[in-house]
VOGU-3710 file (C-alpha; in Angstrom, 3 decimals, decimal comma):
1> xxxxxxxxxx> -74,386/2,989/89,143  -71,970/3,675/92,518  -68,618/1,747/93,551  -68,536/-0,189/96,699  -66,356/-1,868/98,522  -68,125/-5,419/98,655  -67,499/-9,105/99,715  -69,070/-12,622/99,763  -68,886/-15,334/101,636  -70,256/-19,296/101,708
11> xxxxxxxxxx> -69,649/-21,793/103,824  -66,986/-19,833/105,566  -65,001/-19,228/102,057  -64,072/-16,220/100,855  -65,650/-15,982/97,343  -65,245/-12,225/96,397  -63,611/-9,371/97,968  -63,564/-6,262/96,239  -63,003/-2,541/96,774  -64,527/-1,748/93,523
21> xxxxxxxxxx> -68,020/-2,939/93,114  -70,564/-1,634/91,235  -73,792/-1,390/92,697  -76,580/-1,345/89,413  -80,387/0,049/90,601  -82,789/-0,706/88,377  -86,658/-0,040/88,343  -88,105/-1,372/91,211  -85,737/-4,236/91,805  -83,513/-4,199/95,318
31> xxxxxxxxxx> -79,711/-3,237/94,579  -77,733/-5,857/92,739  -73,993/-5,086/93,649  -71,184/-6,561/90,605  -68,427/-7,139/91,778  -65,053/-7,420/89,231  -63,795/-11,037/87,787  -60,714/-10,354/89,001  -61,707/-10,031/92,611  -63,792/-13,657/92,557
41> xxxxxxxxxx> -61,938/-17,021/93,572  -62,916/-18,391/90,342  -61,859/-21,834/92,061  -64,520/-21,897/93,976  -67,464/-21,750/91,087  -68,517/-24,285/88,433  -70,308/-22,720/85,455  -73,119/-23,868/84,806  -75,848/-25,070/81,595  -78,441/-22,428/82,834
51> xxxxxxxxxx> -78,893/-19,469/81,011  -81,253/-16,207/80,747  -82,050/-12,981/78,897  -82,817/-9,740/80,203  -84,131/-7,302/77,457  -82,299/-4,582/79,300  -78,861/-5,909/79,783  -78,859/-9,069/77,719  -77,941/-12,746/77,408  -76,746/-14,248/81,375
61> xxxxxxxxxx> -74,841/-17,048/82,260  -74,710/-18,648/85,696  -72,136/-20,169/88,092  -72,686/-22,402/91,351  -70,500/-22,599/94,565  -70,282/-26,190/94,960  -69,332/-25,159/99,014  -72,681/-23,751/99,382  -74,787/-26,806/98,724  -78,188/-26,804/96,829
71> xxxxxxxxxx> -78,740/-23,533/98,129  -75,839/-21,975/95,932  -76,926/-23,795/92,617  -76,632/-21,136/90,348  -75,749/-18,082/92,848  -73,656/-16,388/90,582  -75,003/-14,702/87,010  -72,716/-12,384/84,865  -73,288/-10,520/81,466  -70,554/-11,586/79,536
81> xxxxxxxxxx> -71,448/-9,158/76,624  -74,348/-6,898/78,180  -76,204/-4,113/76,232  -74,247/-0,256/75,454  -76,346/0,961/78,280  -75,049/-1,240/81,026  -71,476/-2,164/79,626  -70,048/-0,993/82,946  -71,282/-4,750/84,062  -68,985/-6,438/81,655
91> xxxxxxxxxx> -66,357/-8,376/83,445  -68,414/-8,309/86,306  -70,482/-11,100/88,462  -73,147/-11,236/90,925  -74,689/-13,082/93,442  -78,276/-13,841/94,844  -78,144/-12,817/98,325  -80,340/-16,138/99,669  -78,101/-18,440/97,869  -74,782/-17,106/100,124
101> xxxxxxxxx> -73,999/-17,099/103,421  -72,929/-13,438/103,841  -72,997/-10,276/101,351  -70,643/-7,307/102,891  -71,540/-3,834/101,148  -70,019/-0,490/102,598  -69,594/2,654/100,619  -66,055/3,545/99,195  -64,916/6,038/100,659
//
């Protein structure tokens, strides 16, 4: 995993700005960047019913951005209590980069 400095935006509302992100590359999936809990305007989600499991990191829940419209139903996932081998993810959400408007990702410096 790397920090990054990343941001996301729907509907022209801020949803996350961070300076700490944590960008997770696994197998031969694209770059999912987490970004912290306390750098997402929790204000602007509504948890939702849906739920997965990933053998890997464990049991997700999801969030929508009501701002975003049926194209942000459940944008947002997080690992509330992932796996030893990716506990860097707790506290940590992410979002599906169709379902938002904008995803800013830059490397920390």
């Amino acid at each position: 995993m790397s920090r990054h400095d990343g941001g996301e935006i729907v509907a022209g509302r801020v949803i996350a700005d961070s300076r700490k992100a944590l960008t997770l590359r696994e197998a031969n999936y694209p770059p999912v960047q987490y970004i912290p809990s306390e750098d997402v305007d929790f204000s602007q989600l509504e948890r939702t019913d849906h739920a997965t499991y990933c053998p890997f990191k464990g049991d997700c829940s999801y969030y929508s951005i009501p701002a975003g419209g049926k194209k942000s139903v459940n944008a947002v996932w997080s690992y509330q209590e992932p796996f030893p081998a990716v506990e860097q993810i707790k506290g940590h959400v992410a979002f599906y980069p169709d379902r938002v408007d904008e995803i800013a990702e830059q490397c920390a410096t």
